[in-house]
N, C-alpha and C positions, 0 to 999 in steps of 0.2 A: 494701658495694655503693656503687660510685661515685657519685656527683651526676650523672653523664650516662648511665651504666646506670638509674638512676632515672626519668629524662624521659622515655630512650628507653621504658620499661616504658609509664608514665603512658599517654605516644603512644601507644603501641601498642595500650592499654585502651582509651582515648578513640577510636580511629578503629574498634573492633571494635564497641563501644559505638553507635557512629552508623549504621556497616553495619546491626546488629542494629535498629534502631529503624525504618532507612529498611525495611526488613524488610518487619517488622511491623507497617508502616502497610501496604505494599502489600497485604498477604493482607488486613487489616482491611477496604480498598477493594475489594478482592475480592468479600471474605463480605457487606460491607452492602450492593454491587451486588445479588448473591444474593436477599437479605432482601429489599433493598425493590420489585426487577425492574426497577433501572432505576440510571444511574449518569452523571451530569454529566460531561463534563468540559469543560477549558477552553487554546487556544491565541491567541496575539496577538491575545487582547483579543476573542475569538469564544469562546460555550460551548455546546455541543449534550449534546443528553441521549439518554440510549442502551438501548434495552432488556438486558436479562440474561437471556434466557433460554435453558436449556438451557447451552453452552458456552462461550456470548456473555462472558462476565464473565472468563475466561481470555483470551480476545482480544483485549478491551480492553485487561486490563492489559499482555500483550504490546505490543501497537500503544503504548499508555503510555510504557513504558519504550523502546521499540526506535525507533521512528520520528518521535520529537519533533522530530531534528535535521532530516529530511526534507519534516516535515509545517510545520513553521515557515517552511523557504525555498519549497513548495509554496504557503503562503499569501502569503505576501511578495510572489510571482512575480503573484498573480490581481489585475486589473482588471473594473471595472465592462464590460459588456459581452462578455466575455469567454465564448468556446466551454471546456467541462472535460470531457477525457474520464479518468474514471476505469475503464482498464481489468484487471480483475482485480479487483472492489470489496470484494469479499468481505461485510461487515458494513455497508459505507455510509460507511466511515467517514473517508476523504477525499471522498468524496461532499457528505456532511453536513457536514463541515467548509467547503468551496465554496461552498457553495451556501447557508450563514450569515454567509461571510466578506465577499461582496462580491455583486452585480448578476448571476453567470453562470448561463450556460445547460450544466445539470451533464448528462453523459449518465453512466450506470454501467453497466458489462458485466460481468456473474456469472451466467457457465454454471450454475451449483448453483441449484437451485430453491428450496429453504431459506433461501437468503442471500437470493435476489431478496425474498422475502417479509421478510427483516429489514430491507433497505435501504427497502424500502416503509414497513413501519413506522416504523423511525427518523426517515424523511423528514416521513410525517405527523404524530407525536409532536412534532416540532419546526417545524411549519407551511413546510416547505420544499418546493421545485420540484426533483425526480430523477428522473428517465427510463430508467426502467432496459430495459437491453438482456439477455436472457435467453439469453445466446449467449456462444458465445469469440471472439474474433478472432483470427486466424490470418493462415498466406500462401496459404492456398487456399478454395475451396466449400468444403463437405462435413461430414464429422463426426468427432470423435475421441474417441478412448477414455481416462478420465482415471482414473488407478491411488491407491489409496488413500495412495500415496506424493506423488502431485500435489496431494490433495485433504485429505490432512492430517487435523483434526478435524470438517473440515465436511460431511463424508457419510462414511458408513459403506459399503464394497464399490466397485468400479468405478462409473462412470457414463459413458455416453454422451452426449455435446455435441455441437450443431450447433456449425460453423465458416463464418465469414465473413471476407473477406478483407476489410480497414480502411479500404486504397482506396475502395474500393465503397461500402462504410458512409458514406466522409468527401462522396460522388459524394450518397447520398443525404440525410444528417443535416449537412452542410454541415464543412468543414476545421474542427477544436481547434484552438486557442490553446496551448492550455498541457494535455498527458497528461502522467500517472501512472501505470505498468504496475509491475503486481506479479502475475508467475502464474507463480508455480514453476518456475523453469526453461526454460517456453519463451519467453522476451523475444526469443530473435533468431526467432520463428515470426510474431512480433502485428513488428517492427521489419520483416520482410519484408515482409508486406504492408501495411506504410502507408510502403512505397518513396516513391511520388511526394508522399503526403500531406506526409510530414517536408521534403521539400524545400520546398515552398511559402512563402512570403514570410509568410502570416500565422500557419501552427504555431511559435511563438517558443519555447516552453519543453518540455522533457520530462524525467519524473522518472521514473527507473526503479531499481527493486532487482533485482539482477541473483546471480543465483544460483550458488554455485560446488559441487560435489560435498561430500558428505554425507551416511554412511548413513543408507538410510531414508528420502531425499527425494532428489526429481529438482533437476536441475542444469540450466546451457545445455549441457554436454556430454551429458546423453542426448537432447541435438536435435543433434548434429555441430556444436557452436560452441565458443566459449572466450570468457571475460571479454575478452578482446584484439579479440576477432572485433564481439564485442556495443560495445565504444567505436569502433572503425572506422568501424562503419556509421551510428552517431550521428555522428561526426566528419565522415564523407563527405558526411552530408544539411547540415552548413553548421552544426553545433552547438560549440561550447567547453566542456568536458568541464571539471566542478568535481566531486570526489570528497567527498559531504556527510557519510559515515561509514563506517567498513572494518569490518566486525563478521565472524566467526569463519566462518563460510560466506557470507555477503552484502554486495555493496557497493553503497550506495548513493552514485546518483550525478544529480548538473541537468545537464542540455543546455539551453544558452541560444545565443540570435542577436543 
């Protein structure tokens, strides 16, 4: 065996080797989340602590590994005074991150009534201000119907949500600064109705993960859009489209002014 069949072996040892270990710590942060019901973590110099319970502790680590890239320039983005709307909050968890990182005024929208009570908790557990909104936001009144394929691990069977169009919301709880939307697929429903809000001089940032087809979870194609369709109308409202990570069905992506 060659000298450079050798190295190349070693290499190949050493990098499976680290895969394995980077592994292995994550389940480890996992299971002692599990254990102890509760699990720190930490972004640009902010740490928030997070309950586990139930299937909390797989989310984290998802959120962990998948959206550091996003949740870092989300923080980067926030100033003192600042409106944050996190819509789609799910667990609290750019919520919490906000609203520890800087002076803002965090609002969170999570239709799921199980989440609203986590975001609550997380908030209080970490002595923070979160306003949670128990609603979807949408482009219309009314209410909608959200399939186990939208809602993922966070409720078991359909659920029915009220729906509020963003404008409205922005008419009453005052224009964000800086959104966050993640809700499976329908990004260009919650983008439709905050038409006028995004134009406005003081919405400067928005960060969205934007969903592309996938069995077994909804897309912006099962609302009639297309990833093309969903940078347009960020583009149209006066934003410069930076692409912060391309992952296997999801792109996330900053709108700044």
């Amino acid at each position: 065996m060659s000298a450079t069949t050798i190295g190349r072996v070693l290499s190949d040892g050493l990098e499976f080797t680290s895969r394995a270990i980077s592994y292995g710590k994550r389940r480890f942060d996992v299971y002692a989340g599990r254990v102890r019901g509760k699990r720190t973590m930490s972004q640009n110099g902010t740490a928030v602590t997070f309950v586990t319970e139930g299937r909390s502790s797989d989310s984290l680590n998802y959120f962990h590994l998948a959206e550091r890239t996003m949740l870092d320039a989300f923080l980067a983005e926030l100033d003192d005074g600042d409106t944050v709307w996190d819509v789609g909050a799910n667990l609290g968890f750019y919520s919490c991150f906000a609203a520890a990182h800087a002076e803002t005024d965090v609002v969170a929208f999570e239709p799921v009534p199980v989440l609203c009570d986590r975001i609550r908790t997380n908030a209080f557990r970490n002595d923070l201000s979160v306003r949670v909104q128990q609603y979807a936001l949408s482009d219309s009144e009314g209410s909608i119907t959200m399939t186990e394929e939208t809602l993922g691990s966070a409720h078991d069977g359909p659920l029915t949500a009220t729906t509020k169009r963003g404008d409205a919301v922005a008419d009453e709880l005052g224009v964000p600064n800086v959104v966050k939307i993640d809700v499976e697929g329908a990004e260009p429903l919650v983008l439709d109705g905050l038409e006028e809000t995004l134009r406005t001089d003081g919405c400067r940032a928005v960060f969205c993960e934007i969903h592309r087809p996938k069995a077994s979870r909804t897309s912006v194609e099962d609302f009639g859009s297309s990833v093309d369709d969903v940078l347009e109308t960020l583009t149209s409202a006066g934003f410069s489209i930076t692409a912060l990570a391309d992952r296997e069905n999801e792109l996330h992506v900053m709108g700044t002014k």
